[in-house]
C-alpha positions in Angstrom: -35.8 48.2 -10.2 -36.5 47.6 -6.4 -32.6 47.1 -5.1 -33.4 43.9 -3.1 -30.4 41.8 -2.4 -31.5 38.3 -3.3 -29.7 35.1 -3.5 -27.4 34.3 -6.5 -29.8 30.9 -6.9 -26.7 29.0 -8.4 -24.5 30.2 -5.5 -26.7 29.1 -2.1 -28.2 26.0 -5.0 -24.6 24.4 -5.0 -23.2 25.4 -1.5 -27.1 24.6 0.5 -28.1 20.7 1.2 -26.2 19.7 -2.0 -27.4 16.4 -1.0 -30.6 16.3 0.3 -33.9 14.3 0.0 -35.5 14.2 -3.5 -38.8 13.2 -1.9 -41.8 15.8 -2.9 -41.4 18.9 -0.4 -45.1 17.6 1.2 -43.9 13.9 2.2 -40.2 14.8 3.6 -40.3 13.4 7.0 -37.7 14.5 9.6 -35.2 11.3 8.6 -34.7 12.4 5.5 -32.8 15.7 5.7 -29.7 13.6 4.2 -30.6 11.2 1.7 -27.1 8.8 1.3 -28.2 8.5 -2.6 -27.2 11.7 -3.2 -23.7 10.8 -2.1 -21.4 9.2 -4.6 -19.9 6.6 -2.3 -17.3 5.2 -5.1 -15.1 8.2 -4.6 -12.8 8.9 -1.5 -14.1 12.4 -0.1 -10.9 13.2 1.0 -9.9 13.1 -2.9 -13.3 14.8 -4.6 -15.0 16.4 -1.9 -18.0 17.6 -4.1 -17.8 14.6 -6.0 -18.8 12.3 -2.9 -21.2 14.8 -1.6 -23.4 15.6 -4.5 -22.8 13.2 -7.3 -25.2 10.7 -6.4 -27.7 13.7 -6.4 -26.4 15.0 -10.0 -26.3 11.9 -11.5 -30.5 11.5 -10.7 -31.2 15.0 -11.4 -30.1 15.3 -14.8 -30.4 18.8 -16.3 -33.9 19.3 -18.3 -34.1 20.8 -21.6 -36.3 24.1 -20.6 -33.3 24.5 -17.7 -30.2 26.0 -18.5 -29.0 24.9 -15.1 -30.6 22.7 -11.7 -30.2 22.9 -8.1 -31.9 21.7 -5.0 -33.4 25.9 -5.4 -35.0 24.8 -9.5 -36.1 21.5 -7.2 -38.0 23.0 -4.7 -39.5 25.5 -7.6 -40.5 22.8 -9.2 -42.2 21.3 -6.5 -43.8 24.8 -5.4 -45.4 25.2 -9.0 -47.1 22.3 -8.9 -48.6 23.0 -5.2 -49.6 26.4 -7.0 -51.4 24.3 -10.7 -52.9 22.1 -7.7 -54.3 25.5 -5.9 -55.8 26.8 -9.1 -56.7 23.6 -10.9 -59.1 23.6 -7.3 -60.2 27.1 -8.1 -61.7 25.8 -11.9 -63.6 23.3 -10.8 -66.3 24.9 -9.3 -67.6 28.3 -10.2 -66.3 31.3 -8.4 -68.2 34.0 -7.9 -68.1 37.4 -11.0 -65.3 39.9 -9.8 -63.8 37.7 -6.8 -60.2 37.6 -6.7 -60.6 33.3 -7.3 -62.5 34.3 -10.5 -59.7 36.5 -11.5 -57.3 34.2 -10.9 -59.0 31.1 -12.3 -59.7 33.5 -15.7 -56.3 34.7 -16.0 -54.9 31.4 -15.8 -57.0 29.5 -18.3 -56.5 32.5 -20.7 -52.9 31.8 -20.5 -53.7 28.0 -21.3 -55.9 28.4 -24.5 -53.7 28.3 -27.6 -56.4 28.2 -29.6 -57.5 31.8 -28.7 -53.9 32.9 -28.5 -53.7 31.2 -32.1 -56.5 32.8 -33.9 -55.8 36.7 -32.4 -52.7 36.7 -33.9 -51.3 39.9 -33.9 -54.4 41.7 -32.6 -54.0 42.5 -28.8 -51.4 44.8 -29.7 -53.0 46.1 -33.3 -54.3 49.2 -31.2 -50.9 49.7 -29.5 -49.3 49.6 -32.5 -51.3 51.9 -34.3 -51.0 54.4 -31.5 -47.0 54.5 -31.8 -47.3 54.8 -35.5 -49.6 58.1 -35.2 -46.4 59.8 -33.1 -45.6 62.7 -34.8 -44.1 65.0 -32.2 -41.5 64.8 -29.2 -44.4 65.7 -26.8 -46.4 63.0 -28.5 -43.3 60.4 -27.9 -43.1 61.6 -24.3 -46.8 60.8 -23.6 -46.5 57.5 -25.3 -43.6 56.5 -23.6 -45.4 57.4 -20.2 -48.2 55.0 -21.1 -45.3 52.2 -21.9 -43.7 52.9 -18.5 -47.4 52.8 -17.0 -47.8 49.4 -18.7 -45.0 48.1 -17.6 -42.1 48.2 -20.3 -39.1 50.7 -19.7 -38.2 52.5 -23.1 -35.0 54.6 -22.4 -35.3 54.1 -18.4 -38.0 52.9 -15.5 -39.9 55.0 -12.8 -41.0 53.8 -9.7 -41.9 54.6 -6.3 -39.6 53.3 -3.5 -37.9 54.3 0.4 -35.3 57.2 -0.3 -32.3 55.8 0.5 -31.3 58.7 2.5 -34.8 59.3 4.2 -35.8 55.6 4.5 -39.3 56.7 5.9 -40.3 58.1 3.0 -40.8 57.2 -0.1 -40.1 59.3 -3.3 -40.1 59.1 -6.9 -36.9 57.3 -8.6 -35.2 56.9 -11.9 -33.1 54.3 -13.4 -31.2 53.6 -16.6 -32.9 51.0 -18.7 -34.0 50.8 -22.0 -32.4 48.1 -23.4 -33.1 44.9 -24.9 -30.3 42.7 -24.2 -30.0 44.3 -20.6 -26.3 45.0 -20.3 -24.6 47.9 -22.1 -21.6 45.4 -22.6 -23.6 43.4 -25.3 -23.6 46.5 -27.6 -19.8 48.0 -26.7 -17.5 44.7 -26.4 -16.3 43.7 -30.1 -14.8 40.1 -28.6 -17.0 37.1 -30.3 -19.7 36.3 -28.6 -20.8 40.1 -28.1 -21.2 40.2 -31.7 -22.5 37.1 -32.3 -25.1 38.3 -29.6 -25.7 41.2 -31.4 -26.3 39.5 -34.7 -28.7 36.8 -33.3 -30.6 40.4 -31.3 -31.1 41.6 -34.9 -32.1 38.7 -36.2 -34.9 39.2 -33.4 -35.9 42.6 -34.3 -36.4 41.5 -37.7 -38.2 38.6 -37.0 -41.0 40.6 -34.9 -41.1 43.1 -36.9 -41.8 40.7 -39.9 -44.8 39.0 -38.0 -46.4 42.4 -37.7 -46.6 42.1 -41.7 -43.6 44.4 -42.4 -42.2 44.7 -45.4 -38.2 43.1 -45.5 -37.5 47.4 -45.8 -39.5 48.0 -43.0 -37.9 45.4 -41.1 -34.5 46.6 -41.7 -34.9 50.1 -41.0 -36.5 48.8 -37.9 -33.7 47.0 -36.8 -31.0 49.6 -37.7 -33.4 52.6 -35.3 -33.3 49.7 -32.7 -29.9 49.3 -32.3 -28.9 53.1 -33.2 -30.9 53.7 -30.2 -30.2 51.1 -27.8 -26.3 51.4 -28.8 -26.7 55.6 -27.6 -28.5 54.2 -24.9 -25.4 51.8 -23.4 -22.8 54.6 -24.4 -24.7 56.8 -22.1 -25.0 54.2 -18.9 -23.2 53.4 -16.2 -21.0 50.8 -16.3 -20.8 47.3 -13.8 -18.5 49.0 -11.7 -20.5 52.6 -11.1 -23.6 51.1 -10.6 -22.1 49.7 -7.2 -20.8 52.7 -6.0 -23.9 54.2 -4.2 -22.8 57.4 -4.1 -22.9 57.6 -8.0 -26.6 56.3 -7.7 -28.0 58.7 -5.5 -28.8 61.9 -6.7 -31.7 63.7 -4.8 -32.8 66.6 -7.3 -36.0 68.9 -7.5 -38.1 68.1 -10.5 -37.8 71.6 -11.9 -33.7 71.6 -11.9 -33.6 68.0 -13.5 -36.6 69.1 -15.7 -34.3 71.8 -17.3 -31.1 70.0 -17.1 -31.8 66.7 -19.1 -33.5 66.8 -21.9 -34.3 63.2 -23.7 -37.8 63.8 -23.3 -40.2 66.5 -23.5 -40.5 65.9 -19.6 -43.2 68.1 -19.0 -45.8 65.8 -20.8 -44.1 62.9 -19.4 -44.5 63.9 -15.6 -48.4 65.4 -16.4 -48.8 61.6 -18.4 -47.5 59.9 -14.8 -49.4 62.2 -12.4 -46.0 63.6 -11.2 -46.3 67.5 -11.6 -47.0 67.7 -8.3 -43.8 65.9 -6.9 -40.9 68.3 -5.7 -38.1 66.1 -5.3 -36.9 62.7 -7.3 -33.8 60.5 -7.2 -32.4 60.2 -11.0 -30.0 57.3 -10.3 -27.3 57.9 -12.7 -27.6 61.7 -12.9 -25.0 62.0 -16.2 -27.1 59.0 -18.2 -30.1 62.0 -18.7 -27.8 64.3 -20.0 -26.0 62.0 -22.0 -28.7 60.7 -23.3 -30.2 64.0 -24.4 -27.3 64.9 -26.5 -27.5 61.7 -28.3 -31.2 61.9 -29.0 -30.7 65.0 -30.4 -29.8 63.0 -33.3 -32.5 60.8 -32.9 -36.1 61.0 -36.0 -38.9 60.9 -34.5 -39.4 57.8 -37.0 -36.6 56.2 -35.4 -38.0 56.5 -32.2 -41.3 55.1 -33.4 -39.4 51.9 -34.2 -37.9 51.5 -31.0 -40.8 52.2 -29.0 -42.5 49.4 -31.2 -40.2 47.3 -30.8 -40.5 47.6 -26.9 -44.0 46.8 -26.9 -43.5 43.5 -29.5 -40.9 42.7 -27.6 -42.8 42.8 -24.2 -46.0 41.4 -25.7 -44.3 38.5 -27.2 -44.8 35.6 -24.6 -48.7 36.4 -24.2 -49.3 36.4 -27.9 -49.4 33.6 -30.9 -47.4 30.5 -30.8 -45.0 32.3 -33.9 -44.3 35.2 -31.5 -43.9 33.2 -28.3 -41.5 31.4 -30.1 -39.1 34.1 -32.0 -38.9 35.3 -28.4 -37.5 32.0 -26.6 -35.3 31.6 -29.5 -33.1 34.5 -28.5 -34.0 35.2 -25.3 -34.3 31.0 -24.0 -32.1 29.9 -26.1 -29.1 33.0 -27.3 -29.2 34.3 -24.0 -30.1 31.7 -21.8 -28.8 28.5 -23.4 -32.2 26.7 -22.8 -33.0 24.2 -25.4 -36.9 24.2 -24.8 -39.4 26.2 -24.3 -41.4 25.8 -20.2 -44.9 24.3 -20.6 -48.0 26.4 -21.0 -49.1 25.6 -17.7 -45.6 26.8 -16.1 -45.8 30.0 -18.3 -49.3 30.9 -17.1 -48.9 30.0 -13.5 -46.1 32.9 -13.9 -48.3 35.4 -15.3 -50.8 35.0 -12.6 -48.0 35.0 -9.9 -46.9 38.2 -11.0 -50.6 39.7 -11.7 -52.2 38.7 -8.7 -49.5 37.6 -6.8 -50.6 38.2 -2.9 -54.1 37.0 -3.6 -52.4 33.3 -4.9 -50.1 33.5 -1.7 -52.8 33.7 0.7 -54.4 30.6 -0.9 -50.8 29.0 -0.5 -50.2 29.6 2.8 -53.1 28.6 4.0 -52.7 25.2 2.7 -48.7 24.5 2.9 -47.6 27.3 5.6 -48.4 26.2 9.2 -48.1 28.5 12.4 -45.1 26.4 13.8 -42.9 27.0 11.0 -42.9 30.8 11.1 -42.3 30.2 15.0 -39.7 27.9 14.4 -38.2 30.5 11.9 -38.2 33.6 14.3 -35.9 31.4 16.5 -33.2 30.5 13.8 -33.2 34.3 12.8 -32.6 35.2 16.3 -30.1 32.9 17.6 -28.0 33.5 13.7 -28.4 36.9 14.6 -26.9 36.9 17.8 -23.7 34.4 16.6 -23.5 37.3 14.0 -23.2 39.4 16.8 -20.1 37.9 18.4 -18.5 37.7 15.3 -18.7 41.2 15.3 -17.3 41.7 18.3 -14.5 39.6 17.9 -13.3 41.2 14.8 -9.6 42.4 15.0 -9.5 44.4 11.7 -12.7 46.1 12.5 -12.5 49.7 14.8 -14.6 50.2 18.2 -16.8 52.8 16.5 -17.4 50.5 12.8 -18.4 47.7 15.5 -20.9 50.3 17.1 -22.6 51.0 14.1 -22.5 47.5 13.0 -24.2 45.7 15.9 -26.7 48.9 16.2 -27.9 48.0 12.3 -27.9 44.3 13.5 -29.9 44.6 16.2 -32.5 46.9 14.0 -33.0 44.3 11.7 -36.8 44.3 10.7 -37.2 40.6 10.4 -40.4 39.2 7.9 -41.1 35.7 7.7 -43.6 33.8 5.6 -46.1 36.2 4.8 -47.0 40.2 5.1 -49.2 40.6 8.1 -51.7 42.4 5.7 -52.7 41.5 2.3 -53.1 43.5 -0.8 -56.6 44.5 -2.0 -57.3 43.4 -5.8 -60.7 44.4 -5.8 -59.8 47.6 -8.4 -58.3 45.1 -10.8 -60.3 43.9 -14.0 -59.5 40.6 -15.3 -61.6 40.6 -18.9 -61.7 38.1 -21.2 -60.7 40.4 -24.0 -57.0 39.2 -24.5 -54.0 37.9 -22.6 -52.0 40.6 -23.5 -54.5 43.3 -22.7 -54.9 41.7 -19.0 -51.1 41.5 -18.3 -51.5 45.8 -19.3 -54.1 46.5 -16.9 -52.3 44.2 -14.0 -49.2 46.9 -15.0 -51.1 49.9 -14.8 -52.8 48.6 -11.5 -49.3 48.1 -9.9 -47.8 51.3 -11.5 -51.1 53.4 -9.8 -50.2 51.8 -6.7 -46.6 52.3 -6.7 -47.7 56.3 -7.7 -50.0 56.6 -4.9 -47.2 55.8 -2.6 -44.8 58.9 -3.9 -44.0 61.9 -1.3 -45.8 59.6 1.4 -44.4 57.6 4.3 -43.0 54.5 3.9 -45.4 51.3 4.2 -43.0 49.1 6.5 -45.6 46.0 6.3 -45.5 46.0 2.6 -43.5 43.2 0.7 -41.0 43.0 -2.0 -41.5 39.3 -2.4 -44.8 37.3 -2.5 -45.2 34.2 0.0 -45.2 31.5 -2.9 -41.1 32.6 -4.2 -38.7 30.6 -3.6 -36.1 33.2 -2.5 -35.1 35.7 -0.2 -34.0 39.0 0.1 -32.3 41.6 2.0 -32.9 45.3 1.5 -30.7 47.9 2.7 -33.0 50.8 2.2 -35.6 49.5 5.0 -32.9 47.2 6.8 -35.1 44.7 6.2 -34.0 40.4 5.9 -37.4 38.5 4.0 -37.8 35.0 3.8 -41.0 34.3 2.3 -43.1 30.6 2.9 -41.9 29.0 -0.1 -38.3 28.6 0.4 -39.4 27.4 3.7 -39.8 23.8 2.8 -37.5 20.8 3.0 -34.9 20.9 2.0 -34.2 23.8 3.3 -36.3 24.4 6.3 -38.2 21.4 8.1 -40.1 22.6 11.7 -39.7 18.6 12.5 -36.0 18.1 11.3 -33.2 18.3 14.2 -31.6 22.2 15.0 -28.8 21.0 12.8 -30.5 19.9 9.8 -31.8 23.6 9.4 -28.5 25.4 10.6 -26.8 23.8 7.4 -30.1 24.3 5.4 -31.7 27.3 5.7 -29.2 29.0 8.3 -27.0 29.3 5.4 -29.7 31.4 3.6 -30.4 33.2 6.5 -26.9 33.8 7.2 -26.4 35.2 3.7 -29.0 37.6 3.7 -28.0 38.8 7.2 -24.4 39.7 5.8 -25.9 41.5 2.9 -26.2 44.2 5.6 -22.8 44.6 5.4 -21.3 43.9 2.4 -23.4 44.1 -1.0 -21.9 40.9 -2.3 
């Protein structure tokens, strides 16, 4: 729930080198920032603008079937995941030695790949899991389990973590933030228009569905889907909506533990905190204060069998891509497909490139920047960010609208601007994470807990202003308001839109306009 302000990938994919070269990121040469076949030359530019400028480039690229939409951004991903299969197809060809961070990496990534292990386990990685939620019989043992959920990194009823207070941005403290539902936006379960509840219908078609793979009976299965959606449904009535979750104000509510503890009652919070390692802590930041009351009015009303279903249903639901083919697939059909409008499903390989990305992702962008990140570039970078931020700057100053003192403040944030390029300057230690060959599943848990101890080390402690909120190999960028902070990590610093050997006003138009969007998240949040 880290409030990084990235880019809207179809936004900065449309408006950045529409038409650029479609050559492979490695053999772009400096003449080939603008690539005339992208243009469609057959129509007058004065008449169709976009037309002239991209069609060319639209009409090779068309859309692929596990895409719901393509840009020069899905392009340059693309490219990057095959640099990444290249790095780690490397790593399994010779041995590697027990417990290094290349074994883990090569292990993780070839469990991912065998189907026929993922095939014959079948429901198993989560049999334990399972069997755990089904033993709940009390609200102190739901609060314990749904500690361990949060600690293995699902979010029944609303995510923890650890991050800068917004109001003390050198120190970091505990935060809280609505969550808890399965379709993501409380809209999908209030709106009666069509699509909401043709949405809702395919959602419990989903429920069902899991819950029938675990061998439920078509009762079972029902009553699972109707504690589901009971739950989730009191769950949306008691968020914020669209429009408070932007009012910042709203979302910061610095509280000691003991006044929130008695105040909001969902959970028996006592066990939850002694589950997390939390008793200690004296303040926390419950985004969304009114959510946790109204939330524990409307549990009040809540079995605790319900509650076993929906917890369940949280870890099925989570577990679903790193089990058997049946369950991968129930979940792309509603959440590739429904949600997404994809028509099929990525490769294995592109699925379990992901996984390790997000399991061991600092230790993979090491390996990539050392091979596709050279010195120049990041020097090359430092110079665009400081000559955009400095145009930025006389925009500022020229502003009619704006007052003397707003233009103070502005250029005083500008100037503070903690600028990261490529890659952090330190890199994370994996060493205390176990990569076993037990399960998938079971490996994608322990790389959760790992991050989740991390994040919980970090609580009531000062703010780590080296650390990263993006690894080296995304293709992205971010701006966080929290630690004033503009990130543009390796990956997205490849042609097309950054080229060290391209002419200034190649990467102006390229990456400037990235750059220049972050910067003015500063500003404005949209």
């Amino acid at each position: 729930m880290k409030k990084l302000m990235m880019i809207p990938l179809v936004a900065v994919g449309m408006i950045t080198m529409s038409g650029c070269s479609q050559s492979p990121v490695k053999e772009t040469a400096k003449n080939d920032a603008i690539n005339l076949a992208n243009l469609d030359t057959t129509v007058a530019p004065g008449t169709d603008f976009y037309q002239y400028a991209c069609g060319g480039w639209i009409k090779n690229n068309p859309l692929k079937p596990e895409y719901s939409r393509f840009g020069t951004f899905d392009q340059l991903i693309e490219n990057n995941q095959e640099q990444l299969r290249t790095l780690i197809t490397e790593l399994d060809s010779k041995p590697q030695e027990a417990g290094s961070v290349a074994q883990k990496i090569s292990m993780l990534y070839e469990m991912g790949l065998d189907s026929v292990k993922l095939n014959k386990e079948g429901l198993a990685p989560v049999k334990e899991q399972l069997d755990a939620i089904n033993r709940l019989g009390t609200k102190a043992d739901v609060a314990k389990m749904v500690a361990t959920l949060h600690k293995e990194g699902m979010a029944p009823f609303f995510a923890l973590f650890v991050d800068a207070d917004e109001k003390n941005s050198s120190m970091n403290i505990v935060q809280l933030y609505q969550a808890g539902l399965g379709m993501g936006d409380r809209d999908y379960y209030l709106v009666e228009d069509d699509a909401s509840v043709k949405m809702r219908d395919a959602y419990k078609q989903f429920i069902n569905q899991l819950f029938t793979l675990t061998g439920a009976s078509p009762e079972q299965a029902e009553a699972a889907v109707n504690a589901v959606m009971k739950i989730e449904t009191g769950i949306a009535k008691s968020s914020f909506s669209r429009e408070d979750l932007r009012d910042s104000q709203k979302n910061y509510n610095k509280i000691k533990l003991q006044e929130f503890k008695a105040n909001n009652n969902p959970l028996d919070w006592d066990v939850y905190f002694e589950s997390m390692g939390l008793m200690e802590i004296e303040y926390l930041d419950a985004k969304q204060l009114p959510f946790y009351e109204a939330l524990g009015e409307f549990m009040k009303n809540v079995s605790i069998d319900e509650q076993k279903y929906y917890l369940a249903f949280n870890l099925l639901n989570a577990a679903a891509p790193y089990l058997s083919d049946d369950f991968v697939a129930a979940e792309f059909d509603f959440y590739g497909k429904v949600m997404s409008g994809k028509l099929e499903q990525k490769p294995r390989w592109k699925r379990s490139l992901s996984t390790v990305n997000s399991a061991l992702g600092e230790a993979v962008g090491q390996m990539y920047v050392a091979k596709y990140f050279p010195a120049s570039s990041k020097e090359k970078m430092l110079e665009l960010v400081g000559n955009l931020q400095k145009a930025l700057s006389e925009r500022i100053a020229g502003l009619e609208w704006m007052s003397d003192e707003t233009k103070a403040k502005a250029q005083e944030k500008l100037s503070a601007f903690i600028v990261k390029i490529g890659y952090p300057d330190k890199w994370r230690d994996y060493s205390a994470l176990e990569i076993k060959d037990d399960s998938y599943w079971a490996n994608v848990c322990r790389s959760n807990i790992f991050d989740m101890e991390y994040q919980l080390e970090q609580a009531g402690k000062p703010v780590d202003k080296a650390r990263w909120g993006m690894t080296p190999q995304t293709v992205n960028a971010y701006y966080n308001p929290t630690t004033n902070e503009i990130c543009f990590p390796a990956a997205i610093l490849q042609p097309p839109f950054f080229n060290p050997e391209a002419d200034d006003a190649v990467n102006y138009g390229a990456i400037g306009v990235v750059i220049g969007h972050e910067m003015t998240h500063g500003f404005d949040d949209q």
